[in-house]
C-alpha positions as CSV (number, residue, x, y, z in Angstrom):
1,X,236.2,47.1,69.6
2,X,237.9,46.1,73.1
3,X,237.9,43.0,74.4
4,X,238.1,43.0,78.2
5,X,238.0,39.1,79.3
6,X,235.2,36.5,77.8
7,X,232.1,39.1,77.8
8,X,232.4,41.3,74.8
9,X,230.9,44.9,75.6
10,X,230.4,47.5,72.7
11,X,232.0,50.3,74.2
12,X,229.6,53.0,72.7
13,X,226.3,51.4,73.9
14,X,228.0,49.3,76.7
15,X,225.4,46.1,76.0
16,X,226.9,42.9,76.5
17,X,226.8,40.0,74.1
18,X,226.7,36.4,74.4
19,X,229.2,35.0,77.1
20,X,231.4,32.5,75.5
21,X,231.1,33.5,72.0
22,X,233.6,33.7,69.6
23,X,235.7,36.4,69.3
24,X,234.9,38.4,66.4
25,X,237.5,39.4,64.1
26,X,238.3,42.6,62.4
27,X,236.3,42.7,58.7
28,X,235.6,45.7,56.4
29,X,232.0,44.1,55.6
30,X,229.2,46.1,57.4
31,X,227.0,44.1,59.5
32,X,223.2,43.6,59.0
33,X,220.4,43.7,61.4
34,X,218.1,40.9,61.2
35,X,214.4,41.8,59.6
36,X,210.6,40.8,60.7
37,X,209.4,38.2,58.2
38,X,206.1,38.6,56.9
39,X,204.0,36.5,58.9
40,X,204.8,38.0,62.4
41,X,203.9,41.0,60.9
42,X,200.3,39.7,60.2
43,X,200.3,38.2,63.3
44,X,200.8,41.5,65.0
45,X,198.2,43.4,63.1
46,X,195.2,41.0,63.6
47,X,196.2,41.1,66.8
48,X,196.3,44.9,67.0
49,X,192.3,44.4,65.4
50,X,191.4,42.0,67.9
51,X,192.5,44.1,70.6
52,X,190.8,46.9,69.2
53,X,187.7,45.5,69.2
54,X,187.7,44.0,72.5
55,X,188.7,47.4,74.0
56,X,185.3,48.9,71.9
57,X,183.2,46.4,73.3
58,X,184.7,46.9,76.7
59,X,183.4,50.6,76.6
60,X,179.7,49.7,75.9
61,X,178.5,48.3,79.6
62,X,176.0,45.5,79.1
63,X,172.7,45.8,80.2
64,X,172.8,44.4,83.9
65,X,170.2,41.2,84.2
66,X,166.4,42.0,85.5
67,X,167.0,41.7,89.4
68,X,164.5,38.5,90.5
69,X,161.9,41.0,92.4
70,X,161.3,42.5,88.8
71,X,160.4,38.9,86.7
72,X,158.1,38.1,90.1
73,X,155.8,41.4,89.5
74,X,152.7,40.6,90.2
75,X,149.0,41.6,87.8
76,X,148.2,43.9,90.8
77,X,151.0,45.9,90.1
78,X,151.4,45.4,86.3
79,X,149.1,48.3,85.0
80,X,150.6,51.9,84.4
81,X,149.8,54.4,86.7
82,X,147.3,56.7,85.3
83,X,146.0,60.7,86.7
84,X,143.4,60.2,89.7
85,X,140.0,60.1,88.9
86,X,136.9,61.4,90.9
87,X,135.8,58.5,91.5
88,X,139.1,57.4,93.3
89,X,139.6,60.2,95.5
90,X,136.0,59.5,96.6
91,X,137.3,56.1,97.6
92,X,138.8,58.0,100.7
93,X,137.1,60.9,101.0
94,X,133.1,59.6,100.4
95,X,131.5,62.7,102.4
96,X,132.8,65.4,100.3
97,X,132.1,63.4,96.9
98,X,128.8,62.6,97.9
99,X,128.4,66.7,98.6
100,X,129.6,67.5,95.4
101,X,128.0,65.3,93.6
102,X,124.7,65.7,95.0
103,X,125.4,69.8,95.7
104,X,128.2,71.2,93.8
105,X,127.0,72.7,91.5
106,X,129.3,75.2,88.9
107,X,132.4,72.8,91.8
108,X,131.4,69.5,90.0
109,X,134.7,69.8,87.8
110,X,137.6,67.1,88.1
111,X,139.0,67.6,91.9
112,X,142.8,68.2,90.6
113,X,141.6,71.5,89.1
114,X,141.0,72.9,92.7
115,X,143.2,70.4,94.9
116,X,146.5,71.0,92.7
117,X,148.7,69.8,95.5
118,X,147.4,67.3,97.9
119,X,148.4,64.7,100.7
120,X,151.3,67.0,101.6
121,X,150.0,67.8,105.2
122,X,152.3,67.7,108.0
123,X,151.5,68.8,111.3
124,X,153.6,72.0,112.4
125,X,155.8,71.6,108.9
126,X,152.8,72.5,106.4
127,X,150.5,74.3,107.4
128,X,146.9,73.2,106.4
129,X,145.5,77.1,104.9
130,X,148.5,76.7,102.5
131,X,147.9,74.2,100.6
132,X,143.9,74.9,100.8
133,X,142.9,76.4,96.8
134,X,142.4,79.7,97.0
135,X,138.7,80.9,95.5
136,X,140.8,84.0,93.7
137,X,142.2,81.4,91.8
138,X,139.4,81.2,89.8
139,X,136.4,83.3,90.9
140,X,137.0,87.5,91.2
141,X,135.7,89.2,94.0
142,X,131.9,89.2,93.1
143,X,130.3,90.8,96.3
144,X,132.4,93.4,96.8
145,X,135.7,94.2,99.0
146,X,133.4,94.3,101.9
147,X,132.3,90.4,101.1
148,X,136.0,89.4,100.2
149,X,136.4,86.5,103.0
150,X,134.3,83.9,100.5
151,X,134.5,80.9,103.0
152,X,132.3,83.1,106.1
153,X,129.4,82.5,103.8
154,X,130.3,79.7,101.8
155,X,131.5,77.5,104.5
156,X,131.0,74.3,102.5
157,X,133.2,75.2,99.0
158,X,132.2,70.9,97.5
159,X,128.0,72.4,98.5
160,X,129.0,76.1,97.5
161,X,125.2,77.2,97.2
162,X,124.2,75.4,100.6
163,X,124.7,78.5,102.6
164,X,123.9,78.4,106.8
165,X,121.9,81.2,108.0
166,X,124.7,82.9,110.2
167,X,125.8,85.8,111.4
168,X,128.6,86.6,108.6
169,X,125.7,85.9,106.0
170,X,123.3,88.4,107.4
171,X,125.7,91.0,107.9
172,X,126.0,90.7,103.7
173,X,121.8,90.6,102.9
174,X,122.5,94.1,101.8
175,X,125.3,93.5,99.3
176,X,122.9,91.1,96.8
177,X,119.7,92.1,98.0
178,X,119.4,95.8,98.2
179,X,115.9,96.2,96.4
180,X,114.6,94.5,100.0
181,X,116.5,96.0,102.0
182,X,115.2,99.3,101.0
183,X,111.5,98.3,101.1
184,X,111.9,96.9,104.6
185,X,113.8,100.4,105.6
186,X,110.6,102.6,103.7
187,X,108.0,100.5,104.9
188,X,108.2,100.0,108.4
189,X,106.4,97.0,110.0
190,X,107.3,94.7,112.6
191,X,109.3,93.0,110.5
192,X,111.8,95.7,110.3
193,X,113.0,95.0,113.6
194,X,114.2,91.3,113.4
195,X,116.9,90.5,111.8
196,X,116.8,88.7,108.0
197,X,117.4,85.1,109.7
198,X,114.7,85.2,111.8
199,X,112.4,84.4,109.0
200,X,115.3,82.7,106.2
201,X,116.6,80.8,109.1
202,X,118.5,77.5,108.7
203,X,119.8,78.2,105.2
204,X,121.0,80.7,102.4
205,X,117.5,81.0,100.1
206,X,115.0,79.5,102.4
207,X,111.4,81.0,102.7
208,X,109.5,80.6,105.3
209,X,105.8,79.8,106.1
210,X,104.0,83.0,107.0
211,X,102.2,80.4,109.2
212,X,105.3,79.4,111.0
213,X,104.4,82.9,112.7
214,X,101.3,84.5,111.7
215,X,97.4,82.9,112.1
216,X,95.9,82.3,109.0
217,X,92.6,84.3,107.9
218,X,90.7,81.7,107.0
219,X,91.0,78.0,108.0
220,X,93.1,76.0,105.6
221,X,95.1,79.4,104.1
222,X,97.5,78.7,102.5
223,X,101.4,80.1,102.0
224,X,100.3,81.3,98.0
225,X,97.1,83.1,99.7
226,X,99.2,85.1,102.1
227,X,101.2,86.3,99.1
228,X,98.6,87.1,97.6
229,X,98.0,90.4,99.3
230,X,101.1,90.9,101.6
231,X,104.2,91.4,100.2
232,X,106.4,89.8,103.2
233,X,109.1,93.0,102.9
234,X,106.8,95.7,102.9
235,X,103.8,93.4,104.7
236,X,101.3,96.6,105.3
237,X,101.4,97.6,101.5
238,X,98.5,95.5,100.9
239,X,97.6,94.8,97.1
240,X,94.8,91.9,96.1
241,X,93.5,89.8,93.5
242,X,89.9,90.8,91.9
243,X,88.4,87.6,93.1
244,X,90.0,87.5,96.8
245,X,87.0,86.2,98.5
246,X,84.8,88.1,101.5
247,X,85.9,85.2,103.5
248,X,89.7,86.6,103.2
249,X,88.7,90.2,104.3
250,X,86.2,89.0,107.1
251,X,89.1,88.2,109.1
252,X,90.4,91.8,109.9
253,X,87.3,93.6,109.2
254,X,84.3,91.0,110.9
255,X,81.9,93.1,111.7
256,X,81.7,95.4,108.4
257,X,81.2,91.9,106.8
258,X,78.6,90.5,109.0
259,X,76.9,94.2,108.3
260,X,77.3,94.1,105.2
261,X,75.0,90.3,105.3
262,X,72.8,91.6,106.9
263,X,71.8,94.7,105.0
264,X,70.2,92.3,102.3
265,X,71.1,95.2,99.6
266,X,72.5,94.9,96.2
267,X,76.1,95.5,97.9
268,X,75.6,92.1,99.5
269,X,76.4,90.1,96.6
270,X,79.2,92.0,95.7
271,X,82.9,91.6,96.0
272,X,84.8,93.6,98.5
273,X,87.0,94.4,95.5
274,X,84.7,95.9,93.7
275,X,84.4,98.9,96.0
276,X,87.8,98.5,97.1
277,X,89.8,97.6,94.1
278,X,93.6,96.9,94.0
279,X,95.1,98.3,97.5
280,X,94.2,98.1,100.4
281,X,92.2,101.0,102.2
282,X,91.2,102.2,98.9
283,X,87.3,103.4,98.8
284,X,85.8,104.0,95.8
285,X,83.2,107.2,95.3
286,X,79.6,106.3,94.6
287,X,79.3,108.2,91.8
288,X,81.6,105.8,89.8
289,X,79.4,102.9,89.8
290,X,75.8,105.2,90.1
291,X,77.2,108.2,88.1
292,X,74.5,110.6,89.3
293,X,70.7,109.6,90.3
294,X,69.6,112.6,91.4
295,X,68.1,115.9,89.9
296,X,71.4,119.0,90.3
297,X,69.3,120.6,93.3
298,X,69.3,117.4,95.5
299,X,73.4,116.8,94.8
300,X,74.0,120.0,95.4
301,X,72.3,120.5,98.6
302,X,73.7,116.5,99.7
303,X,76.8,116.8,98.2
304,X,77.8,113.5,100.3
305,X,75.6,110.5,99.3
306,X,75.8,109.1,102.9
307,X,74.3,112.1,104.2
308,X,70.7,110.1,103.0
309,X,72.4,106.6,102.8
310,X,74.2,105.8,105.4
311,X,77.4,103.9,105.2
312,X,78.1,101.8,102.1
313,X,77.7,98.2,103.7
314,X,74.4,99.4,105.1
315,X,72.5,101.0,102.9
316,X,69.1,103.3,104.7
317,X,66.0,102.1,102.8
């Protein structure tokens, strides 16, 4: 070692000792570094835990405290929020679940199943045929390609079966109806000429009274009467009851009936039908109800029975 004043310096390491300590002397002894007793060395290490553990519980954030607008929420507000019912959308919307409630029909399922996205209308952003349900979705095409724009007929989807006599609809009779439609086309009346909602006006599946347009035969006809004998698609095919009354057939053929009263014969007391039987127009021959009365010379000479007779309703004496 050097010694360079009163501040001894190692000259290896060039730390300085002490100031003002005594000089040390030359000695063969090695020197000894001082060593950590035992209890520092505890002290450090439960330190070390401590530190340990604060640093783990320092990584875990605690749960932050319930902000004072949550501990003040009110019973309105308290209940979970559960799917919309029916019932609920009806709460703003009474027209429509009054409709198809009332009206609906095969439609009276829950509303989400149609209306899977709703209250998402915006003026020029969504348009309102986009978010509409589609009838595809769940129904195929049942009328055809030529019927495929379902809402021209069914213009009320929550009333789907409360059709309006228009325009669209007629132009469709055809598509579920062509059994009439080819009776009105081979048996031309009047009624061939106007169109189908000129009698099923107002709505899809209305019939008319024959009355609304036609005078009655007999005072106090009624709708079931009419039908009777005029089948409204093909109205001059006329087919009867057995028991329609003389009454019914006066109407159109007055004075064969008021001949026919006054002949005072056997025929008088008979129904029309019974020469007439079944359609209308049909005559029966003579010979089926009197097979034949006279010897084979007479018939064959008078081989018409009115040639002696007379006409049927007035018999010659």
């Amino acid at each position: 070692m050097e010694y360079w004043g009163t501040v001894t310096y190692r000259k290896k390491d060039k730390i300085p000792s002490k100031p003002n300590t005594p000089l040390l002397q030359h000695s063969t002894t090695p020197t000894r570094e001082p060593s950590l007793s035992s209890s520092m060395i505890w002290t450090w290490l439960v330190l070390g835990i401590i530190g340990l553990g604060l640093t783990f519980i320092g990584c875990v954030a605690p749960a932050p405290p319930k902000p004072a607008a949550e501990k003040d929420i009110p019973a309105l507000y308290a209940a979970e929020v559960q799917p919309l019912k029916p019932e609920e959308c009806g709460q703003c919307h009474p027209h429509f679940y009054d409709l198809i409630k009332t009206k609906g029909g095969k439609h009276r399922i829950d509303c989400k199943q149609c209306h899977v996205r709703f209250h998402i209308y915006r003026p020029g952003r969504v348009k309102y045929e986009e978010i509409l349900p589609k009838c595809e979705a769940c129904h195929e095409p049942v009328h055809g390609a030529d019927l495929a724009q379902c809402s021209a007929c069914h213009t009320e989807v929550h009333a789907p079966l409360s059709i309006p006599a228009e325009r669209a609809l007629e132009r469709g009779c055809y598509m579920c109806h062509p059994e009439l439609d080819k009776e009105m086309k081979t048996y031309v009346t009047q009624h061939t000429e106007l169109y189908c909602s000129a009698c099923h006006h107002t709505r899809h599946r209305y019939v008319p009274e024959c009355l609304e347009c036609h005078q009655p035969h007999t005072k106090g006809m009624t709708q079931a009467e009419c039908l009777a004998c005029h089948p409204p698609h093909k109205a001059l095919q006329v087919v009867y009851p057995k028991d329609v009354p003389q009454e019914t057939c006066a109407v159109c053929h007055r004075n064969v009936c008021e001949v026919l009263k006054r002949s005072g014969t056997k025929h008088s007391a008979l129904s029309c039908t019974k020469c007439h039987p079944e359609k209308h127009r049909a005559i029966m021959r003579c010979r089926e109800c009197h097979g034949e009365p006279h010897p084979a010379a007479i018939l064959q000479k008078f081989r018409v029975c009115g040639q002696c007779h007379g006409i049927a309703h007035s018999l010659a004496q």
